[in-house]
PDB file of N, CA, C and O in Angstrom:
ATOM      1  N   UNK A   1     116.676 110.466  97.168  1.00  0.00           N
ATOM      2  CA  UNK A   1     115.605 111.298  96.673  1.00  0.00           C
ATOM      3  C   UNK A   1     115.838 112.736  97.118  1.00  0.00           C
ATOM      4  O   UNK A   1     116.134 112.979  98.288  1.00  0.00           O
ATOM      5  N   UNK A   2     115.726 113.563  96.323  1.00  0.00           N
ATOM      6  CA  UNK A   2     115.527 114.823  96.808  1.00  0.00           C
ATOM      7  C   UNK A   2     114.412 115.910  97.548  1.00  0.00           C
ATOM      8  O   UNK A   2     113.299 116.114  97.062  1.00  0.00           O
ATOM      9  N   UNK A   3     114.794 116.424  98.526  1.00  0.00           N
ATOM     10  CA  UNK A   3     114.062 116.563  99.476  1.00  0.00           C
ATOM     11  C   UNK A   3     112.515 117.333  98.970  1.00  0.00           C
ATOM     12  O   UNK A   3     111.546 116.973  99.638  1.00  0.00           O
ATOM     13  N   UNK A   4     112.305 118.108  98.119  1.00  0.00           N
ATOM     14  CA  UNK A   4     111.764 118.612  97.563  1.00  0.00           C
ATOM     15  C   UNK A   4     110.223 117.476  96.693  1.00  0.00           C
ATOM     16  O   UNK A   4     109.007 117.665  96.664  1.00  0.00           O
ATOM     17  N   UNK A   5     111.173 116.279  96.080  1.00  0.00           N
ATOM     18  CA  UNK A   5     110.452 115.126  95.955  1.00  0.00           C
ATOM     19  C   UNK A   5     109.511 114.631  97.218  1.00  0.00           C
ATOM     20  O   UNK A   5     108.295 114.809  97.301  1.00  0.00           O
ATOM     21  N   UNK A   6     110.347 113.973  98.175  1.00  0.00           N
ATOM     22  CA  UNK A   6     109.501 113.796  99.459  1.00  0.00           C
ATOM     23  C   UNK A   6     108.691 115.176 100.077  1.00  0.00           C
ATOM     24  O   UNK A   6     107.618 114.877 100.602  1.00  0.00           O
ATOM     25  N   UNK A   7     108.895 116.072 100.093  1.00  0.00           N
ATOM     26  CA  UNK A   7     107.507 116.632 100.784  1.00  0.00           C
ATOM     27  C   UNK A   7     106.664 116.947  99.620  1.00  0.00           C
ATOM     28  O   UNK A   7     105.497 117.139  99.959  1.00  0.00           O
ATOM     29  N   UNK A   8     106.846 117.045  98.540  1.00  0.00           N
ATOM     30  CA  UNK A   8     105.568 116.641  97.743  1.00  0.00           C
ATOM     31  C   UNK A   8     104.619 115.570  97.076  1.00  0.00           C
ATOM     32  O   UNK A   8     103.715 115.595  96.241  1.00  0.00           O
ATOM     33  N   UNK A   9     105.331 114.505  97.935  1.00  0.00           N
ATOM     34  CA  UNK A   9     104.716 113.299  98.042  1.00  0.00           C
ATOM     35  C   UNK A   9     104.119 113.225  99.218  1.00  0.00           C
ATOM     36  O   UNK A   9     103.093 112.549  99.146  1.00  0.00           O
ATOM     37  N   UNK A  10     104.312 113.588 100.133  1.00  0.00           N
ATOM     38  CA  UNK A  10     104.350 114.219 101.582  1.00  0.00           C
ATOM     39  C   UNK A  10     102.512 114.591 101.397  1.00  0.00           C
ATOM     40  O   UNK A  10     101.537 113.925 101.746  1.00  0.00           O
ATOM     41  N   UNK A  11     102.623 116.094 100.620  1.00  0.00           N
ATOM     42  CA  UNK A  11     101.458 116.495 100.337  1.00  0.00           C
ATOM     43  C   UNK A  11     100.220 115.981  99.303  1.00  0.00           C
ATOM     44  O   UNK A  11      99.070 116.400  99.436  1.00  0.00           O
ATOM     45  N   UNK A  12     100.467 115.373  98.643  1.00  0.00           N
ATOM     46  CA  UNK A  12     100.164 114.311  97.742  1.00  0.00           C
ATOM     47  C   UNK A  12      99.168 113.395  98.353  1.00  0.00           C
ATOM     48  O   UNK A  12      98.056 113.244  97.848  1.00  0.00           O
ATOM     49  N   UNK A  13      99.552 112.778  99.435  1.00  0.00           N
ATOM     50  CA  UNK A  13      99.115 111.839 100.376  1.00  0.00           C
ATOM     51  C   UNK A  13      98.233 112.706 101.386  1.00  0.00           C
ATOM     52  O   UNK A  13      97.194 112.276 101.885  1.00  0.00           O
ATOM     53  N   UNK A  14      98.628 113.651 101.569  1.00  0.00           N
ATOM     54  CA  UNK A  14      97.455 114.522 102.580  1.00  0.00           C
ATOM     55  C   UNK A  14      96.565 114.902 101.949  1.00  0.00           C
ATOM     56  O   UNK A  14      95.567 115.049 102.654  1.00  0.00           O
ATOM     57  N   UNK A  15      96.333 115.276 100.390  1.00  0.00           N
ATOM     58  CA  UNK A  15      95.495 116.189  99.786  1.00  0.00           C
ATOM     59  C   UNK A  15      94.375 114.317  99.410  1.00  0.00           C
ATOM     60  O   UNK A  15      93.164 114.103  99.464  1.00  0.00           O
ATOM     61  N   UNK A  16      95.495 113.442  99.087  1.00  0.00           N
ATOM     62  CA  UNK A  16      94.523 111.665  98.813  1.00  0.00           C
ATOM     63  C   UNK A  16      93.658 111.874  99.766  1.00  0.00           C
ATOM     64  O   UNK A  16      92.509 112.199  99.465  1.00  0.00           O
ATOM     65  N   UNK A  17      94.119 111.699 101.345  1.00  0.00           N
ATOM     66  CA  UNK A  17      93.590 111.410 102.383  1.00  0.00           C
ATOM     67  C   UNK A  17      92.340 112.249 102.294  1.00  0.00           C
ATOM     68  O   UNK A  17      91.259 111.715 102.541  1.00  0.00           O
ATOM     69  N   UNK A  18      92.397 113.343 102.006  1.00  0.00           N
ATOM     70  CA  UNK A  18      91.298 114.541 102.575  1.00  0.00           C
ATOM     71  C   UNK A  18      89.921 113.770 101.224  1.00  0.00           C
ATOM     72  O   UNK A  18      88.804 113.273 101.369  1.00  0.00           O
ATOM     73  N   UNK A  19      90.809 114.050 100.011  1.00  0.00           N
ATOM     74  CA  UNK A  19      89.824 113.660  98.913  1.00  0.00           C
ATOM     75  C   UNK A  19      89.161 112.253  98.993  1.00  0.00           C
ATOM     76  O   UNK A  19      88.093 112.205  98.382  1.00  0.00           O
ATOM     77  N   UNK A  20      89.558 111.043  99.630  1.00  0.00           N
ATOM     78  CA  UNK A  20      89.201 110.144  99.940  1.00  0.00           C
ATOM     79  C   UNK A  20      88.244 109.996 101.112  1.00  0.00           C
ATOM     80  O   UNK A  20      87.437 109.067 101.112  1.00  0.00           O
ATOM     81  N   UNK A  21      88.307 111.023 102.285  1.00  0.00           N
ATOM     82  CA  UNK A  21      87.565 111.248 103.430  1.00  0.00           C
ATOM     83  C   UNK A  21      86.215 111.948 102.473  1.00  0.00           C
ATOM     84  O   UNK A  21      85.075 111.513 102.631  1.00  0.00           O
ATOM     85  N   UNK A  22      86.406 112.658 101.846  1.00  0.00           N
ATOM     86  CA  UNK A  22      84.686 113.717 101.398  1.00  0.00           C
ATOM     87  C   UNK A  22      84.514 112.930 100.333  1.00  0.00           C
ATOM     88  O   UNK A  22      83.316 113.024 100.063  1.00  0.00           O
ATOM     89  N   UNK A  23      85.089 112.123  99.484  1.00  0.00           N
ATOM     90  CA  UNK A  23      84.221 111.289  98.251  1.00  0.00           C
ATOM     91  C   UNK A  23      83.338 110.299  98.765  1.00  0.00           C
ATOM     92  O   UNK A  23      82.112 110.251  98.669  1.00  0.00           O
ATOM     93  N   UNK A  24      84.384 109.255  99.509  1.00  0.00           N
ATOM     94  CA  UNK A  24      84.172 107.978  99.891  1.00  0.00           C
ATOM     95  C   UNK A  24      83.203 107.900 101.246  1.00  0.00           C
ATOM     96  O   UNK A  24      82.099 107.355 101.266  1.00  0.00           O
ATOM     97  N   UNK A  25      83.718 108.428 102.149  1.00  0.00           N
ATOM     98  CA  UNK A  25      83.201 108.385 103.809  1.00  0.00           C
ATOM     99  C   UNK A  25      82.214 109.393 103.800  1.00  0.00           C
ATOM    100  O   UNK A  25      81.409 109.285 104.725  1.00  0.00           O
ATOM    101  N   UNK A  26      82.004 110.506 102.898  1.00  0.00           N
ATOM    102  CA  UNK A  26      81.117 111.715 103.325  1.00  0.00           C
ATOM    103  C   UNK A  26      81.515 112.546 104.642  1.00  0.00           C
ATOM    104  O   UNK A  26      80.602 113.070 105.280  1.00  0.00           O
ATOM    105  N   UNK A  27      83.343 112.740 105.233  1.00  0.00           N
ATOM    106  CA  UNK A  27      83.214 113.451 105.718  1.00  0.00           C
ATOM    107  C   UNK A  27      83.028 112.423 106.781  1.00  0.00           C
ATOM    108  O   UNK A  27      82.290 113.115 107.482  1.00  0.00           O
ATOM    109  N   UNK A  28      83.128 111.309 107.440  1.00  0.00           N
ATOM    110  CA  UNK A  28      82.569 110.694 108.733  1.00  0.00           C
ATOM    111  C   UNK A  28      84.322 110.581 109.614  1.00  0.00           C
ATOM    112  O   UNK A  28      84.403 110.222 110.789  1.00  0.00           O
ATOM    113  N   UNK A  29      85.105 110.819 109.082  1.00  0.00           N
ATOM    114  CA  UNK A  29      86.319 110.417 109.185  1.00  0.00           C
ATOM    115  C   UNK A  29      87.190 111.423 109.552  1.00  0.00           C
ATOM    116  O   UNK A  29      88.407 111.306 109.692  1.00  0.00           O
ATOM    117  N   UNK A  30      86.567 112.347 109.693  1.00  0.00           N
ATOM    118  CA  UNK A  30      87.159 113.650 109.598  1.00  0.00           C
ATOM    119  C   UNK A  30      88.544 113.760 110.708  1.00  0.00           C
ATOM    120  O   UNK A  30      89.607 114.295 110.392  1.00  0.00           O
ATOM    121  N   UNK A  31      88.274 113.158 111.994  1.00  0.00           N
ATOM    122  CA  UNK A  31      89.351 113.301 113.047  1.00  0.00           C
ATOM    123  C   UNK A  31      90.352 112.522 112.442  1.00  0.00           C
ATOM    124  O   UNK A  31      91.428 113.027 112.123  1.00  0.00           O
ATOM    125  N   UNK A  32      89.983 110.845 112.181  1.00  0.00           N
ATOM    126  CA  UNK A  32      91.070 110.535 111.728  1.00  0.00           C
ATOM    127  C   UNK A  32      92.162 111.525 110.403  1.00  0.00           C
ATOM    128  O   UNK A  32      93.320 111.891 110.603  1.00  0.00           O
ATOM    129  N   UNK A  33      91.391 111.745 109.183  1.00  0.00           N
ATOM    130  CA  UNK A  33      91.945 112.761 108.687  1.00  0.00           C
ATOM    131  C   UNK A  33      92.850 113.418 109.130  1.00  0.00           C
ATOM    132  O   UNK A  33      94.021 113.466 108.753  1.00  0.00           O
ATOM    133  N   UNK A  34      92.170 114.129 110.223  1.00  0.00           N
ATOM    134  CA  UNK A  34      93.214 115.538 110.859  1.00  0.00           C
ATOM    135  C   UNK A  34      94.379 115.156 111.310  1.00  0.00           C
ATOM    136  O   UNK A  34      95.416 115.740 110.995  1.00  0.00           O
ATOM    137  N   UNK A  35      94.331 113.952 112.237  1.00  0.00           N
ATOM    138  CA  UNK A  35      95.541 113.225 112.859  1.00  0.00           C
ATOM    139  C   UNK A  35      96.545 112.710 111.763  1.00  0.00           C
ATOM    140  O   UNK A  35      97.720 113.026 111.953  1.00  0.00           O
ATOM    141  N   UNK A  36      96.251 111.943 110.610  1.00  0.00           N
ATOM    142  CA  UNK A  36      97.115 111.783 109.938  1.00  0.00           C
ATOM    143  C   UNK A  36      97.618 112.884 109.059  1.00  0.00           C
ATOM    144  O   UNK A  36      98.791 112.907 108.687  1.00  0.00           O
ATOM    145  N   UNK A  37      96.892 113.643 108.781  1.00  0.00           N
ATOM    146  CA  UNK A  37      97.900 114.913 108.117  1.00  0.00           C
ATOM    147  C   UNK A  37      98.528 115.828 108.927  1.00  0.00           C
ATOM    148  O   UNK A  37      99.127 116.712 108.314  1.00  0.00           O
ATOM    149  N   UNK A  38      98.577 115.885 110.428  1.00  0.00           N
ATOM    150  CA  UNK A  38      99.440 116.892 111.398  1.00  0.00           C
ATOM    151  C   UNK A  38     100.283 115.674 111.058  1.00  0.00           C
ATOM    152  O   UNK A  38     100.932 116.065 110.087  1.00  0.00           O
ATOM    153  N   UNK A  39     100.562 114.696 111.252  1.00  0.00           N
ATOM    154  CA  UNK A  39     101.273 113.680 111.608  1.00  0.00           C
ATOM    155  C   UNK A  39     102.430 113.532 110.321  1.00  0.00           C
ATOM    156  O   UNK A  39     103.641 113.334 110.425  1.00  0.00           O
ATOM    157  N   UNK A  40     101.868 113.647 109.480  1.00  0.00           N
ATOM    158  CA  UNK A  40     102.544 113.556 108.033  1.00  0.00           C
ATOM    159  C   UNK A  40     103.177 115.465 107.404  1.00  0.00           C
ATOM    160  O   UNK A  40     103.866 115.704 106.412  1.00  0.00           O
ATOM    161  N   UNK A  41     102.681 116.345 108.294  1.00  0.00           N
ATOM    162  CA  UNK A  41     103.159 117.273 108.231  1.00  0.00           C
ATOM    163  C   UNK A  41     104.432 117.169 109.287  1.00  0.00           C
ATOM    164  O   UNK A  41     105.513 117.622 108.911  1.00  0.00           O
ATOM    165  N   UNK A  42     104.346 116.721 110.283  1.00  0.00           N
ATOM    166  CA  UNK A  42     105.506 116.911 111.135  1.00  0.00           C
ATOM    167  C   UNK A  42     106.319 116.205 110.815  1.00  0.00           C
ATOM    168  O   UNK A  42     107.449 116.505 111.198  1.00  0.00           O
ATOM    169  N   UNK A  43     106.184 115.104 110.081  1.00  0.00           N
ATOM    170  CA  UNK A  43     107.138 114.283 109.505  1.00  0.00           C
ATOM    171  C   UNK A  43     108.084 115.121 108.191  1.00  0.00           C
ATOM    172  O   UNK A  43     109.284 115.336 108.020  1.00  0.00           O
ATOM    173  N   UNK A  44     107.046 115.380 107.554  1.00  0.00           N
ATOM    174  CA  UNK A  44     107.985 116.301 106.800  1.00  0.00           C
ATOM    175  C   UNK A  44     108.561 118.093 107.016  1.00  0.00           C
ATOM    176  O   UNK A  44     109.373 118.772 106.387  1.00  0.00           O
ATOM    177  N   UNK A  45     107.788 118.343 108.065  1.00  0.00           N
ATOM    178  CA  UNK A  45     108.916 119.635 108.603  1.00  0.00           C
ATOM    179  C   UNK A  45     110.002 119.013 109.432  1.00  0.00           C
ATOM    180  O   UNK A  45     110.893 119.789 109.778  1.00  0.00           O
ATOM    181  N   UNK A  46     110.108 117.680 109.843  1.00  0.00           N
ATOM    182  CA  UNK A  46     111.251 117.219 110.207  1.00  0.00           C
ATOM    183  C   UNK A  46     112.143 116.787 109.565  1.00  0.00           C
ATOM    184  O   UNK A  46     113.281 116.840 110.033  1.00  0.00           O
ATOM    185  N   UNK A  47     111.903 116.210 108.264  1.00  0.00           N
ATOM    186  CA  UNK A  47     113.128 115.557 107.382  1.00  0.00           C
ATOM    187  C   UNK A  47     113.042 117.104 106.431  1.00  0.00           C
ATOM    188  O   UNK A  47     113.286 116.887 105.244  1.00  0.00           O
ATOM    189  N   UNK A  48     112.852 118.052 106.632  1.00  0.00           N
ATOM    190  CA  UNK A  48     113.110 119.603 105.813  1.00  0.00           C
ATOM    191  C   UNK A  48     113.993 119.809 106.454  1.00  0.00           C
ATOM    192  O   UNK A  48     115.089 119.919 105.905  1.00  0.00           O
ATOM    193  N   UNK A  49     113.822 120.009 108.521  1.00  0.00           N
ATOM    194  CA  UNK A  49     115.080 120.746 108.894  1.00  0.00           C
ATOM    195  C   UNK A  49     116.123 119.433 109.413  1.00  0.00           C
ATOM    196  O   UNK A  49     116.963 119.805 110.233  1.00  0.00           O
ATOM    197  N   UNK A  50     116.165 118.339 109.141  1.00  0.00           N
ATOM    198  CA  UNK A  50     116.957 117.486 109.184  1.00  0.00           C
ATOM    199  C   UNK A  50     118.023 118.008 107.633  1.00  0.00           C
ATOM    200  O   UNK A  50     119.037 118.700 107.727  1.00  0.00           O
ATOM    201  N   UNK A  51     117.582 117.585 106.616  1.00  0.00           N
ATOM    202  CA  UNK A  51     117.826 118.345 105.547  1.00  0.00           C
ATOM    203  C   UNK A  51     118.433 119.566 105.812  1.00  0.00           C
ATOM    204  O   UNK A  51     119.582 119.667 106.242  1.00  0.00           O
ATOM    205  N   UNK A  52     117.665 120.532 105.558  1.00  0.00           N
ATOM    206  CA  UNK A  52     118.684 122.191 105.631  1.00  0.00           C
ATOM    207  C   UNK A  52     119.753 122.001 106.453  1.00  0.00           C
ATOM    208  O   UNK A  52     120.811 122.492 106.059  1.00  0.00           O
ATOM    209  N   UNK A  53     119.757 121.252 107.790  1.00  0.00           N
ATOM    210  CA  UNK A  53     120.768 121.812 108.770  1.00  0.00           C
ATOM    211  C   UNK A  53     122.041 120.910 108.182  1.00  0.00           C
ATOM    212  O   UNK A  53     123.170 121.401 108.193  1.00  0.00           O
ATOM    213  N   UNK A  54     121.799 119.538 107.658  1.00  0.00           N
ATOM    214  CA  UNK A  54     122.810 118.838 107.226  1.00  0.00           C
ATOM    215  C   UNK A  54     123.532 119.782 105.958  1.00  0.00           C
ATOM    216  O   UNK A  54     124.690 120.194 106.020  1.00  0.00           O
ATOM    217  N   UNK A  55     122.454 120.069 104.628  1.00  0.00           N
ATOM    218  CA  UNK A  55     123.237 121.140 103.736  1.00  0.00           C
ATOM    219  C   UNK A  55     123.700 122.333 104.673  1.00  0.00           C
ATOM    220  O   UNK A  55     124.912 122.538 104.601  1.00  0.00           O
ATOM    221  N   UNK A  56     123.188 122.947 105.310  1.00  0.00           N
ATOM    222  CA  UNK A  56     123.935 124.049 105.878  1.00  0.00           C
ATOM    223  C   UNK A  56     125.249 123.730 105.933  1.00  0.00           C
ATOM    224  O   UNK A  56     126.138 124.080 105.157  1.00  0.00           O
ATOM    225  N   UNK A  57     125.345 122.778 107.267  1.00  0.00           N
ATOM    226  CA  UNK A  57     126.739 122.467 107.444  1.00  0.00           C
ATOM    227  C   UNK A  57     128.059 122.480 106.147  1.00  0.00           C
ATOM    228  O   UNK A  57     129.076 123.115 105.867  1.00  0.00           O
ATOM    229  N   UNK A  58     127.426 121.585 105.748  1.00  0.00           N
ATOM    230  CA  UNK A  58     128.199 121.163 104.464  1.00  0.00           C
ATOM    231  C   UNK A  58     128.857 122.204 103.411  1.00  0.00           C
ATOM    232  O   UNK A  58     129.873 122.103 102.723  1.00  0.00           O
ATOM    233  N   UNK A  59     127.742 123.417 103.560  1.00  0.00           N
ATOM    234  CA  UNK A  59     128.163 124.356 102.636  1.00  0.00           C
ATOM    235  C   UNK A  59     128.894 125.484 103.842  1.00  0.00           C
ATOM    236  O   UNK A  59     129.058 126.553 103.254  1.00  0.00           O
ATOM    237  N   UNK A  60     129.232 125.559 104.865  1.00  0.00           N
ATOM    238  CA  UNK A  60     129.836 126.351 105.384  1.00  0.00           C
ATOM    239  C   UNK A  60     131.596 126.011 105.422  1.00  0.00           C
ATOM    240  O   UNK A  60     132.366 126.804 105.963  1.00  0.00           O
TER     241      UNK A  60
END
């Protein structure tokens, strides 16, 4: 998959989460929320610079 694919699935799933916390829960859920989208953000600023640094290489 291309990397570009995964972090916008990435975000996809954070923007579900949030919209699913204020439809469904009213907002009661909110910490959990927060924790899983830092969590799913660091996941994907990690497979970004996992990514770049591997193309870097490659193209030098």
């Amino acid at each position: 998959m291309k990397t570009y694919s995964i972090l916008f699935i990435v975000i996809a799933i954070i923007h579900t989460t949030i919209l699913i916390n204020i439809t469904i829960f009213n907002g009661e859920w909110n910490g959990l929320v927060l924790f899983i989208s830092n969590i799913l953000f660091l996941i994907a600023a990690v497979y970004y610079g996992i990514e770049r640094r591997a193309n870097k290489k490659s193209n030098s």
